[in-house]
C-alpha positions as CSV (number, residue, x, y, z in Angstrom):
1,X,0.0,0.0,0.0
2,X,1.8,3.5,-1.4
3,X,0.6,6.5,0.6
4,X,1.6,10.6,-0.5
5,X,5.1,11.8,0.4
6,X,5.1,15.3,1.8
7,X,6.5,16.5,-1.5
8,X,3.7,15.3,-3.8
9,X,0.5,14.8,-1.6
10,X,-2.6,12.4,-2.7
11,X,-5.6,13.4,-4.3
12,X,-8.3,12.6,-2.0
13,X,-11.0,9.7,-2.4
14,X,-13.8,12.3,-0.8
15,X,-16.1,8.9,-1.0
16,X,-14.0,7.5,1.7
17,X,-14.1,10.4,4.6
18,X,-17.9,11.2,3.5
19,X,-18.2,7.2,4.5
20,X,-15.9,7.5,7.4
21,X,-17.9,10.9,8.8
22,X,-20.9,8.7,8.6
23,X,-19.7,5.7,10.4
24,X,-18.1,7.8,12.7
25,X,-22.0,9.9,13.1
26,X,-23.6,6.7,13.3
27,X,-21.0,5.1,16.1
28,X,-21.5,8.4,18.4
29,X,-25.3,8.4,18.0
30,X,-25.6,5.4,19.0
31,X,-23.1,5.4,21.8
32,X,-25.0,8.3,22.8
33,X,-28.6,7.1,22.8
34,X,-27.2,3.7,24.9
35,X,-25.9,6.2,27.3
36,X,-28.0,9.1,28.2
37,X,-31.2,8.6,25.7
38,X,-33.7,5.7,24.5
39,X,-34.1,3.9,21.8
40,X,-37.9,5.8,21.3
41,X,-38.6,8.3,19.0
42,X,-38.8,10.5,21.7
43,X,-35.3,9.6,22.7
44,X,-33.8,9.9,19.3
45,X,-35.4,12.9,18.8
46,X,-33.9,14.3,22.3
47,X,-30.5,13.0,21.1
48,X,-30.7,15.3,18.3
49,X,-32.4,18.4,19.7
50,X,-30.1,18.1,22.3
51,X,-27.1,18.7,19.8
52,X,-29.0,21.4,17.7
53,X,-28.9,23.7,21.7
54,X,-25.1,24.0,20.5
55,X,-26.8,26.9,18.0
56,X,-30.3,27.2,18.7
57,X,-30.0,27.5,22.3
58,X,-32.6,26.2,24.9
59,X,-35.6,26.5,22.3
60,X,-33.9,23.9,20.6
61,X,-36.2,21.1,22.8
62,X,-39.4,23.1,21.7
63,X,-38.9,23.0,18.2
64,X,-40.4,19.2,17.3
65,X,-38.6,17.4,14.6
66,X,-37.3,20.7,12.3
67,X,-34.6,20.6,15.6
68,X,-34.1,17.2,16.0
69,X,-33.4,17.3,11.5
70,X,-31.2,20.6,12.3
71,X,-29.2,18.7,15.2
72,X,-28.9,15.4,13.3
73,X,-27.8,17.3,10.1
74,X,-24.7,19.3,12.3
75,X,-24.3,16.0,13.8
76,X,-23.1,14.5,10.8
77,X,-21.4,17.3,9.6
78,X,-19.1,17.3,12.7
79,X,-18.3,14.1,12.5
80,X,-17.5,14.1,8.6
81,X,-15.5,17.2,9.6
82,X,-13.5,15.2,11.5
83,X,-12.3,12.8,9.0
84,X,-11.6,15.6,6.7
85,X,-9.2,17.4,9.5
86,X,-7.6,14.0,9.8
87,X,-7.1,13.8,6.1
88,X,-5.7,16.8,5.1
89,X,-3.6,16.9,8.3
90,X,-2.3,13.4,7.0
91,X,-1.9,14.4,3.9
92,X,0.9,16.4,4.6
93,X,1.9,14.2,6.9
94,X,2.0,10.8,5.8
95,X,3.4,9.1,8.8
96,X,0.2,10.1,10.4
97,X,-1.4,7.1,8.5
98,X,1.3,4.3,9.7
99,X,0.0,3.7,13.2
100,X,-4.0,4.2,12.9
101,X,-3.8,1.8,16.2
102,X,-2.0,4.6,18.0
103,X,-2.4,7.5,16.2
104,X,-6.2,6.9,16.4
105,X,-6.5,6.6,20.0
106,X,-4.5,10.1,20.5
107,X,-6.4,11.8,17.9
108,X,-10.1,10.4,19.7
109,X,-8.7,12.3,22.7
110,X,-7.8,15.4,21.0
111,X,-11.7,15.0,19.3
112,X,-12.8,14.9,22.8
113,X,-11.2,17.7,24.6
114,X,-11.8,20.1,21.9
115,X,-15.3,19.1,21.3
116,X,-16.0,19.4,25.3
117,X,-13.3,22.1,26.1
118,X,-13.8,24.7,23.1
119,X,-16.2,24.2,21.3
120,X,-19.0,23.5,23.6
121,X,-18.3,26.6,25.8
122,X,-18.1,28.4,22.7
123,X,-21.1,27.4,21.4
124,X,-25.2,28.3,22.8
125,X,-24.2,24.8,25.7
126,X,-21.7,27.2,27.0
127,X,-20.1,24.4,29.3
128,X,-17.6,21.4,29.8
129,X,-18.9,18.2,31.0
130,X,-19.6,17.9,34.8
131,X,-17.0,16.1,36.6
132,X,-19.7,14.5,38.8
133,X,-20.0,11.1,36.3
134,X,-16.4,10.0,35.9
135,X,-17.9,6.6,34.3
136,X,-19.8,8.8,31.7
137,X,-16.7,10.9,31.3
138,X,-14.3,7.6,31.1
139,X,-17.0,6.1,28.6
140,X,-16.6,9.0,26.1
141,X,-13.1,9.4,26.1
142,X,-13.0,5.7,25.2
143,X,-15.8,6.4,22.4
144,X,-13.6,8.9,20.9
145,X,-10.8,7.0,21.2
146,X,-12.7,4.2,18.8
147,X,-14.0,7.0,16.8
148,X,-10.6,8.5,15.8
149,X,-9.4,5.0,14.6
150,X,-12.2,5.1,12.2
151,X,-11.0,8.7,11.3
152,X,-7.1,7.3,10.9
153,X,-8.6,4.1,8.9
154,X,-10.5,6.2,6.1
155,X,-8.2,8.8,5.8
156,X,-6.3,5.8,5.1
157,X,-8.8,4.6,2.4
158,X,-9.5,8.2,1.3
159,X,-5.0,8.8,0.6
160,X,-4.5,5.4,-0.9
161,X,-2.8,5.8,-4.6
């Protein structure tokens, strides 16, 4: 298997990290609902709406299923946007696609803390995970960890000559 050197980088396979965003969406989601939500409508609905308060505020749990669709829709986006970052970081850095058994691990933890440390402050949330549910907090970090493997694996697929 030939990856890019730094001098001449890959075209991208965009198939591949659209595939991988989804996967990765579909693995949190449902990580999520085990978790904290139900397997209802009502709980997959929550799920969502609770991820559209990120820009529509509080109001985001009154506004039915055009919430939940606006939640599941930046859902998905986040997650594909992951995979991209990964790709175009290892694009430019090859080695980065070597290890996807360490370097995925690492880069689910650097998913987590910015995810929970910047951009949920900075967004309508406006806070970091309580430090009250260590297992909840332990559980996630693991999750990411899993989900940044699948980011390292089809960036892989995505760089592949």
């Amino acid at each position: 298997m030939s990856y890019p050197s730094v001098s001449q980088p890959a075209a991208i396979a965009w198939r591949q990290v659209l595939l991988g965003g989804l996967l990765v969406a579909i693995g949190d989601i449902a990580f999520a609902t085990t978790l904290w939500f139900s397997w209802t409508q009502e709980g997959l609905t929550r799920v969502f709406q609770t991820i559209a308060v990120g820009v529509l505020g509080k109001g985001s749990y009154e506004g039915g299923l055009t919430s939940a669709w606006l939640g599941a829709a930046l859902h998905v986006f986040m997650a594909t946007m992951f995979v991209v970052t990964y790709t175009l970081v290892a694009r430019r850095v090859p080695a980065l696609l070597r290890r996807p058994w360490l370097h995925g691990p690492l880069y689910g933890v650097v998913l987590y803390v910015m995810m929970n440390f910047v951009v949920m402050p900075l967004s309508r949330v406006g806070r970091s995970p309580s430090f009250k549910h260590l297992d909840w907090i332990s559980a996630s970090i693991v999750a990411h960890m899993v989900f940044g493997v699948i980011c390292v694996l089809f960036a892989r697929r995505a760089l592949r000559r």
